[in-house]
N, C-alpha and C positions, 0 to 999 in steps of 0.2 A: 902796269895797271892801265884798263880802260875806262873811259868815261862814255857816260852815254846821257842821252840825252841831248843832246847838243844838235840836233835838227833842224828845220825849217819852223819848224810850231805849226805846223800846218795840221789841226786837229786836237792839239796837246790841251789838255785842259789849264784850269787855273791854279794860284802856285797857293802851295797847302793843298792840293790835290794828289799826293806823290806818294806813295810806299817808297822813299829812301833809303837805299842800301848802300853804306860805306865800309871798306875792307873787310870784302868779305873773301874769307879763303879757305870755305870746309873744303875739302876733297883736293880736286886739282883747280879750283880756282884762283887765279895769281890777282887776290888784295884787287878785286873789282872795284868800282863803283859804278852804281844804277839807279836808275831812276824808272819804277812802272807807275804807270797811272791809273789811279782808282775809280772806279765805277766805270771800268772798260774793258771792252774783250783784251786780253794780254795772250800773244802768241807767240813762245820761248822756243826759238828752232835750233835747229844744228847738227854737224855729227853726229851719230853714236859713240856715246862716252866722251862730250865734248865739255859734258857739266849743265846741261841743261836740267838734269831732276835734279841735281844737287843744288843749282839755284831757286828752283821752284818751292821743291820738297825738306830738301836736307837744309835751307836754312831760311826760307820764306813760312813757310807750311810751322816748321820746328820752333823756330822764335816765337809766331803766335800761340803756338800750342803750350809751349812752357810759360807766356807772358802769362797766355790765360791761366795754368795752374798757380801760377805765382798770387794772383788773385786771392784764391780760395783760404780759408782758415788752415789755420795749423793738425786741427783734425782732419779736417779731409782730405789735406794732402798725402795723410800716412797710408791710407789708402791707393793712392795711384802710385804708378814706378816716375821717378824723378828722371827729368827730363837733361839731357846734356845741354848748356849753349852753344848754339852753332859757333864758328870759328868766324868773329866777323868784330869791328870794330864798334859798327852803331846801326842802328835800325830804326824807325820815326815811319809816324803815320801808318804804320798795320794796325787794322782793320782787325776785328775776331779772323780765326782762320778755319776753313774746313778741306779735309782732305778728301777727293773721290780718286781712289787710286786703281789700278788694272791690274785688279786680286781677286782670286776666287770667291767665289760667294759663302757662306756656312754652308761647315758637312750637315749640319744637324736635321734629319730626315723631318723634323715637325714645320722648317721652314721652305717657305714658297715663296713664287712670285707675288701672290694675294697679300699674306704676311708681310712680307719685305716691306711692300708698298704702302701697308697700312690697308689696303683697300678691302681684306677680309672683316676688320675689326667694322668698318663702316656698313659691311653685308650683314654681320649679327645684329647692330643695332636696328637694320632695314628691316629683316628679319623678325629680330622681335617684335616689333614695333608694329607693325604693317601689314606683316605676312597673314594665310590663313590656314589656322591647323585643319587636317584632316586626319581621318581612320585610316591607318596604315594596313587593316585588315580588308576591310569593304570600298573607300574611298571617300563615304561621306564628309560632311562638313563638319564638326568636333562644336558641339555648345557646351554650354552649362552643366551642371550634372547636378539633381538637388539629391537632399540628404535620403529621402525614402529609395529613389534609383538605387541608391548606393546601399540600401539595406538588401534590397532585392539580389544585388549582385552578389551579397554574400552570403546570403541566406538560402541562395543556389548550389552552395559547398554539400558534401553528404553530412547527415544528421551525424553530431558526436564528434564534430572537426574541431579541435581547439584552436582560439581566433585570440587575436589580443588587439585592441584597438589604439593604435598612438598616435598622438597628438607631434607631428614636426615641429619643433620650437628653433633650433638653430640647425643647420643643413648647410655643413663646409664652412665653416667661418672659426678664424682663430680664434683665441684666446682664451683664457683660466673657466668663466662664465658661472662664476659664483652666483649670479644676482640669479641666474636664470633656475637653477638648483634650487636660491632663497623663494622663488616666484612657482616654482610647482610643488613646495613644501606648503608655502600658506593656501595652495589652492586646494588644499586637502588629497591630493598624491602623494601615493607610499612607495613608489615604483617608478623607476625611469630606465631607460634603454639610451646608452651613451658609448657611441662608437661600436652597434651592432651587440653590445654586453649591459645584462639588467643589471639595477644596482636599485638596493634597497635605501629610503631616503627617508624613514619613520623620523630621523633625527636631520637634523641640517649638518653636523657634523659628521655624517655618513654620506656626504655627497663625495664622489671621486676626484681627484687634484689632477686637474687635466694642464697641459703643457703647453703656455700661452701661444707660443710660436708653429705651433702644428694646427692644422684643418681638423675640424668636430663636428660629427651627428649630433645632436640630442634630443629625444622625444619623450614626452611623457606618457605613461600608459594608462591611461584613461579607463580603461575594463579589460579584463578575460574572465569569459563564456566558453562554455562547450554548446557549440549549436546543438539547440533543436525548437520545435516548434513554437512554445511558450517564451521564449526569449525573445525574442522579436520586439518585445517593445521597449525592454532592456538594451536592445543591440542600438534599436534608433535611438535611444535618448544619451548613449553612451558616442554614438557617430557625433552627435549635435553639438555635444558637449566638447568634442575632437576640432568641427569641423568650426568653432568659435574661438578655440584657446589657439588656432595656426591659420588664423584669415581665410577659412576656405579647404583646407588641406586636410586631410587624412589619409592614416596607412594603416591597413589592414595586412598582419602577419595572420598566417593562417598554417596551420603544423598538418605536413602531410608525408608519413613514412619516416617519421623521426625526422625531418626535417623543414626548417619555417620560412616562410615566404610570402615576400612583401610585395601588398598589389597596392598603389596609388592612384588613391580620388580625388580629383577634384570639386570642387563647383564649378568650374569655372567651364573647364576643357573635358568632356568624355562623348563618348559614343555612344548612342543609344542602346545601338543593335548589339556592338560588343562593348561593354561596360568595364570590362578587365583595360582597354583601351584607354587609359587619360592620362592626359599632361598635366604636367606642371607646370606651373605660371609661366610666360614665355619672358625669358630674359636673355642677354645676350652670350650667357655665359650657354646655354643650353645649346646655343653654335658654335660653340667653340670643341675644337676637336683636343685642345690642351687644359680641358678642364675633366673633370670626372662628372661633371655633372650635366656632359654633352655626349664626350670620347664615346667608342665603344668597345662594351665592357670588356670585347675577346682579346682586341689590337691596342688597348689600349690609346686611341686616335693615331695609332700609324698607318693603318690601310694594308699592313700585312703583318703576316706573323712568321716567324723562324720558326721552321720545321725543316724534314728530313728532305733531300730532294732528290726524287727518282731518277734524275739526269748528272747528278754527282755521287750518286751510288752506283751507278750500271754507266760510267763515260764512255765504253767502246762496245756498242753492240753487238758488233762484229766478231768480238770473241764468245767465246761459248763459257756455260757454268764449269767445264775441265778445265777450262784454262784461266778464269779468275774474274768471270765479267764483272759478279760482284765484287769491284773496288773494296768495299767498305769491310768485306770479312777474309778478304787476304792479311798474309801476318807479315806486317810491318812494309805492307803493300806493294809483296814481291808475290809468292807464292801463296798458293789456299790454305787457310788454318782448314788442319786435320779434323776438329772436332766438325767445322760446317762443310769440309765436303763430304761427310760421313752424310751428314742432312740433307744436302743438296741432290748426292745420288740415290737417297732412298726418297725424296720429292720427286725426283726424275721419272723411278719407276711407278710411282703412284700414281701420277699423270701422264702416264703411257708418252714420255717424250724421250728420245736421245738425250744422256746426260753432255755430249759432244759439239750436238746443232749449235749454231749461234746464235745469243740473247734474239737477235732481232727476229728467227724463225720461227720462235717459241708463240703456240698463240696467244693474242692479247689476253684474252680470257684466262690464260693460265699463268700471263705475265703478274695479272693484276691481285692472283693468289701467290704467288709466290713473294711478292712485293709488300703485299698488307694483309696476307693472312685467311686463315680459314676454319672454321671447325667442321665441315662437311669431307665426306672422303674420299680418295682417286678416284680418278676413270676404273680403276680397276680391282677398287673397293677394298680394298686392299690398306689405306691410307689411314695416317690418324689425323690431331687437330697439329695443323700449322700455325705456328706464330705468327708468321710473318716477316721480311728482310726487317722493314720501316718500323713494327711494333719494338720488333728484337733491338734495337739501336736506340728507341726511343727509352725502352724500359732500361738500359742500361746507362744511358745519359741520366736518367733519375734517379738511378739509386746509388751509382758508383760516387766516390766520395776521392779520387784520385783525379785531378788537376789533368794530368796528362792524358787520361782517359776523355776527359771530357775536350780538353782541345782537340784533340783526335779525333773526335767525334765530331765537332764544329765545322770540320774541313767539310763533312758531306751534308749540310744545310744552308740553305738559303731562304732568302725573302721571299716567302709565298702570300699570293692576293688573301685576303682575310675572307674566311667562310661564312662569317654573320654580315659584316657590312659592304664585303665586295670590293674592300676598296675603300668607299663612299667617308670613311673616317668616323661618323658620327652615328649614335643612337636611332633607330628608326621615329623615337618623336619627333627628332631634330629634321629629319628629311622626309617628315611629314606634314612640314608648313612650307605653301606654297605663295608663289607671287608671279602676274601676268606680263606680259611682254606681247603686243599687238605687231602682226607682221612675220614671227617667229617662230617654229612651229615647237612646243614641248616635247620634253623628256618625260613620256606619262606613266613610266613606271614604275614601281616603286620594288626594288628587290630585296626580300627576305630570304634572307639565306637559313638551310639548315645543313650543318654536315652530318654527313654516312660517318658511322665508325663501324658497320658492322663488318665483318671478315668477308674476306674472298671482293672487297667493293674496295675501286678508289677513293678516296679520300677526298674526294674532290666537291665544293659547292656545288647545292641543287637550289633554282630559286624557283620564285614562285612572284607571279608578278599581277600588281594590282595598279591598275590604272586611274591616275590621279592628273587633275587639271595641274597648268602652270608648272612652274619650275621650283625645285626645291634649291637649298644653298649650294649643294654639289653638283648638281648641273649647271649653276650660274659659274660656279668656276672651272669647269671640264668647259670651260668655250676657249675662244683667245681672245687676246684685248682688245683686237678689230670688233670682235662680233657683240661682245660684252659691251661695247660701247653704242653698236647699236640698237643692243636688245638696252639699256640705259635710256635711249632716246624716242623708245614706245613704249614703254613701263606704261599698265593698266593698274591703277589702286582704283578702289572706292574715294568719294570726294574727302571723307574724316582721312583714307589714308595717303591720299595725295596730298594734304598737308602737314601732315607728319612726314612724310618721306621725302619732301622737296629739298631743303639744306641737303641732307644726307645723300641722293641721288647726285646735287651738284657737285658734291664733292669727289664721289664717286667719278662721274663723268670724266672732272678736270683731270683727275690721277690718271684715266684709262687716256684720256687724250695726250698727254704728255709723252706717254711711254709710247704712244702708237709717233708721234711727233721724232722719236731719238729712235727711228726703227725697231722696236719690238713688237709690232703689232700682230706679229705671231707668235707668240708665246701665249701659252696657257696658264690662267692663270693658276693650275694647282700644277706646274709645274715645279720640280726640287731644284730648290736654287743652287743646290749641291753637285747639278746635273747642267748648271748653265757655264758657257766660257768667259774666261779672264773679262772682256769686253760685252758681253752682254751684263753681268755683273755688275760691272761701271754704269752701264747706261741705265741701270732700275736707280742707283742710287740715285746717279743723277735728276731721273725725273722723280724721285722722292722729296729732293731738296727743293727740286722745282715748285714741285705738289707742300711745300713747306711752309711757303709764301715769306721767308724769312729774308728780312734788309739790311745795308752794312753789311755785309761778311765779304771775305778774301774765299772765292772756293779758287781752288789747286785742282788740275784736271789733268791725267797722264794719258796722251791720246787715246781721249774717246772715242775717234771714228776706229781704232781698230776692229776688225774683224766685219765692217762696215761695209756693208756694196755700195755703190760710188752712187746709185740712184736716192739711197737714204740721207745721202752729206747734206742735204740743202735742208731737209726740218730737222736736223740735230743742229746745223746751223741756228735755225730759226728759235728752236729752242734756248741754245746756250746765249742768243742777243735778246730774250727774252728773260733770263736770269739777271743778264746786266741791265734791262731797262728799267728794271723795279728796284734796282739801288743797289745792287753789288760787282764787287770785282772779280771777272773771270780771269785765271792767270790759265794757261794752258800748254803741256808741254807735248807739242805735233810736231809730224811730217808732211801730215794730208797738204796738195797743196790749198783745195779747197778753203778749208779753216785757215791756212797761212792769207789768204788773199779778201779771206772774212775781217782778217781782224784789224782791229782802229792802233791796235801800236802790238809792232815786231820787233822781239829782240833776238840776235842771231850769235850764239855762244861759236867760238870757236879758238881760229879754224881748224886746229885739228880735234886727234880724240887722247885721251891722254892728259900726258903732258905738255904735248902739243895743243894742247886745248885750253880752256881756262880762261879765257880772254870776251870781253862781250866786244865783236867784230864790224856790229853795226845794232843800232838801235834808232827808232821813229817811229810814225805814222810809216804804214806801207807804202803809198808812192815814194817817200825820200829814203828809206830801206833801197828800197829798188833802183835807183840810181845812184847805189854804192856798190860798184862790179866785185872788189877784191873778195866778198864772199862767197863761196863756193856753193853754199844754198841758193842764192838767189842768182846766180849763173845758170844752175840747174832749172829755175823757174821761169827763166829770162829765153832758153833755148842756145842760149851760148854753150852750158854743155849739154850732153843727150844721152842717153845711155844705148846704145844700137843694139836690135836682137840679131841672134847668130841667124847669119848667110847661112849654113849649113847646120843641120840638125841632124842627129845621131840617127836611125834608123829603129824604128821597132815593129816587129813583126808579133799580132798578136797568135799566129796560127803555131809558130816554133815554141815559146815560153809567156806561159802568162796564167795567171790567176783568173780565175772566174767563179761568182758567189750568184747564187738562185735562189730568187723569191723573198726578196729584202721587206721586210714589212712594218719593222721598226718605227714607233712613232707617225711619219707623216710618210711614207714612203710607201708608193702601193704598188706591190710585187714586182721587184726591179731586179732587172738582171743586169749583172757586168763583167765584161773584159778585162781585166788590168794587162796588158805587155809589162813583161820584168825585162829589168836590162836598162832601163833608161828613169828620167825626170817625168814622172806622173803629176797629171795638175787638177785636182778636183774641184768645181768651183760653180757660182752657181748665187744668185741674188741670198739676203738674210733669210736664214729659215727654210731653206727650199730642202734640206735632208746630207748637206755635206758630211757634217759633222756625224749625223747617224750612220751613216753608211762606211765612213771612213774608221771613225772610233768608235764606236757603239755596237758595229754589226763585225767588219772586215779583221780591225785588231783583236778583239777577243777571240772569235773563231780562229784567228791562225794561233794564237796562243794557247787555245785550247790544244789545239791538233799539234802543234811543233814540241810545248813544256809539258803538257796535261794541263795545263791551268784549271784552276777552277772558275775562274771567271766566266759568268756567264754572256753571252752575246746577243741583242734582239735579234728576233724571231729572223732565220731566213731558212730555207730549205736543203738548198746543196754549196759546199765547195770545193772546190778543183782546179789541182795542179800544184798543190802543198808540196809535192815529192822532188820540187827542184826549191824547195825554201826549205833550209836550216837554223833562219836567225832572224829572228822582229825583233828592232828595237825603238822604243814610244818616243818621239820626242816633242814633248809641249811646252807649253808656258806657262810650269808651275816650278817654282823655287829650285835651286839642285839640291838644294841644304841650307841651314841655318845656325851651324855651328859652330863658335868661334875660332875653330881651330881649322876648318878647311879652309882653302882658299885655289887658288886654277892649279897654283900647282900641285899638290895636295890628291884635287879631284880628277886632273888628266894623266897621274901618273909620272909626272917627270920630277917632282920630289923624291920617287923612288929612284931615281937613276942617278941624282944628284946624292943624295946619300953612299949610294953604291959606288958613285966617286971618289969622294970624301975617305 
């Protein structure tokens, strides 16, 4: 058993200041005792695998976290997974505890940097609030819209159009909504439309039983009319009556080819010039890309859609239609199904091409019919109507009703940009209220997209672009936190919206200042947090917690500077002594020695790792750490040991064997070329953000994965790579889990289980 504490007091706070830990012995700890001190940087060093997260995490971290469920009601706890006690005698003076640990961020593609942080929720509110709609048609400025405007617009439909005028009473809002039923039965309505279906409401026990816990339309239907001239005074006093019974609001269904279509007025928000043109009340919810009443309607607010992809359908263009370019209609994706190269060579001849050439020869123009279709005929006229590869695979993923089918089919689609929003996540009313930024110059376009389905066309977005002042919400988050923070710092409102937007912008600020403080201040903030590393991950929470302003608490920190270039240590420093100056306990378990030389008390687990391990070997204030030799850490730190680079280095020649990739353009990377020499230790490296990680994982590993497995993994964008033909075998290795099974363990996963068996 060690004891620690026992120092100089040089620094040590007052007594009742102490996280006290006695026998404590989860993992390979031998029955410690320790003493950290609260509301101070805490730096836990040591070996690897010396027990330093087991002190920290597995029973510092663990105790608070179980005290705190122990807390809660007997209801609630049924709800969470019950907590083991750490293996330890007694524990006194813990503080609440919060974990930030060096773990991936969420897969879930809805979440980002902005999100994460809070700081999008504080953009909708800015937004709503503040911002100014415009016409996403023409650019103007979006006013009012009174009730006769709004005759006019519909009175512009052709004579004989059936029209029904409703009244928006509830729009996305749970529950049962009897009262609202009782409330347009006495207003003398016989008719309502609830959840997109009319329902006759002559009696109040003919209202529908709707399902507390689910989201509901419901509007009343105030008139239908068959336009024509005479009506018109019927139509306005029917709007009036619409636009009284929903604060301003009206939706006009209008039936055209057997089918009805809802156009919404306001009062509040339309266009003069185009009156089809109006918002709805701006709320925060309307920026929100996880609401239905912002999202957009293709993507659902993901920014793309799943479709067929012309680059996992055709992977080697190099082969030709004889020999099976199309991937997707080979059987069981070795050889050509009989039935498509029957098609394929009778496409060949209709388009006057060798059924032989390779994909890549084919002209584009005839790639682009063969791929999605045509009803026009050969070169040689000779032709009838093509399907298409992309139609053919589409229609058969909708209609087949076989599992297997459809997985199989999944292999050749991927994430394509979304055709209506680009990307942009949101409704074009949503990214048609803007907000100024003095100093900085706008994003003044506004892209509406329409996709081609017609045959013989790619499929691809066409926009159309209308120029509009200031920034919308998706350009504010397409920046990085650097620039965010300075377009923050020149924000133009009106004087009514500068005072509505002052709290909210400082909050804003503080958040982008933090994260630019723990080096992120390149990161975007609609960046997929799904897409960021083990340590970038850490450092958003952390400056969330920061951005939290919360006091008392024990935070747990698994080194944060990882993945950190050594210019950023001093404001993640600055930060995490700013965490402890507002009233909490930093405990943190490093290497860096920076953060070791930062902190007001070090405790050094050791010495070894293991078994060997277990023991706290020195604990204090950093000077009196430091003049206790026998640890092996602070020998290291001392220059007593050193670790010496090799006198001689292996030899790599990049002219004999080596990799090279062309025209890397991935994320931040502008058209990079490189050398790799194979044969030796390659070392990519390079300040936060500067394109490591793109270039290494994102561009390099996929493409050889592609070309060595077939992978389907896609790779950012590059042009060429060369020298594959001396590589047989990539293998990833990062810093995500190996497994979380209770039955694997090293031996298990490296294979010497099997050999010990086969002993046995």
């Amino acid at each position: 058993m060690s004891v620690a504490g026992k120092e100089s007091g040089v620094g040590r706070p007052a007594a009742g200041k102490f996280i006290r830990i006695r026998g404590a012995r989860e993992h390979n700890l031998k029955n410690i005792d320790v003493e950290l001190p609260r509301d101070q940087l805490v730096v836990v060093t040591g070996l690897s695998g010396s027990g330093k997260s087991t002190l920290a995490f597995d029973t510092v971290f663990a105790e608070g976290q179980r005290k705190y469920m122990e807390s809660l009601s007997t209801y609630a706890r049924q709800f969470l997974d019950q907590l083991q006690k750490p293996d330890l005698d007694e524990i006194e003076g813990l503080p609440p505890t919060i974990a930030i640990e060096q773990r991936s961020a969420s897969s879930n593609p809805r979440s980002t940097v902005a999100t994460t942080t809070e700081i999008y929720d504080y953009l909708r509110v800015l937004f709503a609030r503040a911002g100014t709609p415009h016409c996403w048609k023409c650019g103007r400025i979006i006013s009012s819209q009174t009730s006769s405007q709004i005759v006019d617009a519909v009175m512009k439909n052709p004579a004989g159009s059936k029209v029904m005028v409703l009244s928006p009473l509830v729009r996305g809002q749970k529950g049962e909504h009897k009262e609202i039923f009782g409330a347009i039965h006495r207003q003398g309505f016989v008719r309502a439309r609830v959840d997109g279906e009319i329902h006759e409401l002559q009696r109040p026990e003919n209202a529908p039983a709707l399902k507390k816990t689910f989201k509901h339309d419901i509007e009343a239907i105030v008139d239908r009319i068959v336009l024509k001239p005479e009506i018109r005074s019927r139509l306005a006093d029917s709007i009036e009556t619409a636009l009284k019974l929903s604060q301003g609001l009206v939706i006009i269904a209008i039936e055209a080819e057997g089918k009805w279509t809802d156009h919404i007025f306001s009062e509040k928000f339309a266009c003069p010039v185009h009156p089809e043109v109006s918002l709805p009340e701006l709320e925060p919810r309307l920026f929100s890309f996880n609401s239905p009443h912002g999202a957009c309607p293709s993507c659902h607010g993901l920014g793309t859609t799943f479709e067929f992809d012309p680059d996992l359908i055709v992977p080697d263009e190099a082969l030709s239609l004889e020999n099976g370019a199309i991937e997707a209609w080979r059987k069981n994706g070795k050889r050509m199904n009989i039935w498509y190269s029957r098609i394929l060579r009778q496409f060949a001849r209709d388009f006057g091409f060798s059924y032989s050439v390779p994909f890549k020869d084919i002209p584009k123009k005839v790639q682009q019919v063969l791929l999605f279709g045509t009803d026009a005929k050969g070169d040689q006229g000779t032709g009838t109507e093509f399907e298409g590869i992309i139609p053919n695979l589409q229609r058969r993923f909708d209609t087949t009703e076989s599992e297997w089918v459809k997985s199989k089919l999944h292999t050749y689609m991927s994430d394509q940009l979304c055709p209506e929003c680009c990307g942009k996540r949101l409704q074009p009313s949503a990214l048609a209220v803007r907000i100024s930024s003095a100093g900085i110059l706008p994003v003044t376009s506004l892209e509406s997209s329409t996709k081609k389905k017609e045959r013989g066309q790619d499929a691809r977005a066409t926009t159309e672009q209308v120029t509009l002042p200031g920034f919308s919400i998706h350009d504010v988050t397409t920046m990085t936190v650097e620039k965010a923070r300075d377009f923050f710092g020149n924000l133009q409102l009106s004087e009514e919206g500068q005072t509505i937007a002052e709290p909210i912008v400082r909050e804003i600020s503080s958040r982008l200042g933090f994260m630019v403080d723990v080096g992120l201040g390149y990161l975007t903030l609609d960046r997929k947090t799904g897409s960021l590393s083990g340590g970038e991950a850490q450092r958003i929470r952390l400056a969330t917690q920061v951005g939290s302003g919360l006091v008392g608490v024990a935070y747990v920190l698994d080194e944060p500077t990882i993945g950190l270039h050594q210019r950023d240590n001093t404001r993640l420093i600055r930060t995490l002594l700013r965490l402890r100056d507002i009233g909490n306990s930093v405990i943190m378990v490093e290497h860096d020695e920076d953060c070791i030389r930062a902190a007001d008390y070090l405790i050094d687990i050791g010495p070894g790792a293991g078994s060997h391990g277990g023991n706290v070997v020195a604990a204090g204030p950093v000077p009196a750490v430091f003049a206790q030799t026998q640890s092996t850490t602070i020998k290291y730190l001392t220059g007593e040991y050193a670790i010496d680079a090799p006198v001689v280095r292996r030899p790599v020649n990049p002219d004999k064997a080596c990799l090279e990739i062309k025209g890397c353009t991935g994320n931040n990377l502008r058209n990079v070329d490189v050398q790799i020499p194979l044969g030796g230790i390659i070392c990519v490296t390079g300040v936060s953000g500067s394109g490591k990680s793109t270039l290494v994982n994102q561009t390099l590993l996929p493409a050889l994965k592609r070309k060595i497995y077939a992978s389907k993994v896609k790779a950012a964008p590059f042009k060429q790579l060369n020298g594959t033909s001396k590589v047989d075998k990539v293998i990833e290795i990062d810093q995500s889990p190996i497994g979380r099974t209770p039955r694997s363990n090293p031996a298990t996963y490296t294979g010497v289980f099997d050999e010990i068996r086969s002993t046995f």
